[in-house]
C-alpha positions, 0 to 999 in steps of 0.5 A: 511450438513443437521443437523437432529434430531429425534423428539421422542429422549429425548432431551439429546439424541437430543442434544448429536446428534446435537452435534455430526453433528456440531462438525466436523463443527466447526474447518471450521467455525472458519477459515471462522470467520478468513477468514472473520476477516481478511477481514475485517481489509483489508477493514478498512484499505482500508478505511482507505486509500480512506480517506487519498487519498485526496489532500495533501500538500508535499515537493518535492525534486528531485534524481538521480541514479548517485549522487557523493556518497551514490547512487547505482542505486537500489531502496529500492524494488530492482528495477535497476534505472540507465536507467529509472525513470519510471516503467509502465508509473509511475514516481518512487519516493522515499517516508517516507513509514510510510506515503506512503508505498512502492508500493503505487500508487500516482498522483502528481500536481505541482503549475502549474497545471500540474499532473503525476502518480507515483509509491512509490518503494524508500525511503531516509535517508532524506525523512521523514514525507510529503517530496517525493523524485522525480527520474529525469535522471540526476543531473542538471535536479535535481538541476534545479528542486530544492525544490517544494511544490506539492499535492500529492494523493493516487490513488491505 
């Protein structure tokens, strides 16, 4: 929309049409102004998060689906896991989603250098602060993987 005005108008004339052009403009420029604010707390979020993707220092332990008492085989997300532990090439891990949220995608790297993506769709009574929890198929697999420090970053 073009505001137009006339030169030979008294000026409050001129203002009072002014006025009149822009007012239906108003109610959309403000929710652009929302649309915009909202935006812009998206991306210092993701921000945020980019600084947080580098290198950090986890303690891993590892789960199964079957466990003696207090497993269900259904993550915090909903997702059925007593047939798998990845989703979409991901290893499912169960993490502290104050620190990882659920949903977050993750690269893991064991001390022996090894990496392996995986994806945040659990969580555990235990699994507070820097502490993952790792799906493995069964519980000798779990013992036998024990307690680990790895690195964690995020990658999506």
């Amino acid at each position: 929309m073009m505001l137009t005005y006339n030169l030979l108008s008294p000026p409050s004339i001129v203002a009072g049409e002014l006025a009149n052009q822009v007012a239906p403009l108003a109610q959309e420029w403000r929710q652009q102004a929302e649309v915009l604010a909202q935006e812009n707390e998206r991306l210092r979020a993701e921000n945020k998060r980019l600084r947080a993707s580098q290198w950090r220092d986890f303690t891993a332990t590892a789960y199964t689906a079957d466990c003696p008492e207090g497993c269900i085989g259904i993550t915090k997300t909903g997702l059925d896991v007593r047939n798998r532990t990845h989703l979409d090439g991901k290893r499912i891990i169960a993490t502290d989603p104050s620190v990882i949220p659920l949903g977050t995608a993750v690269e893991l790297r064991f001390s022996d250098g090894r990496t392996e993506q995986a994806v945040a769709l659990d969580t555990g009574g235990a699994i507070k602060g820097e502490i993952i929890d790792y799906l493995i198929s069964d519980n000798e697999k779990a013992l036998q993987f024990g307690r680990q420090r790895i690195k964690i970053r995020i990658i999506k």
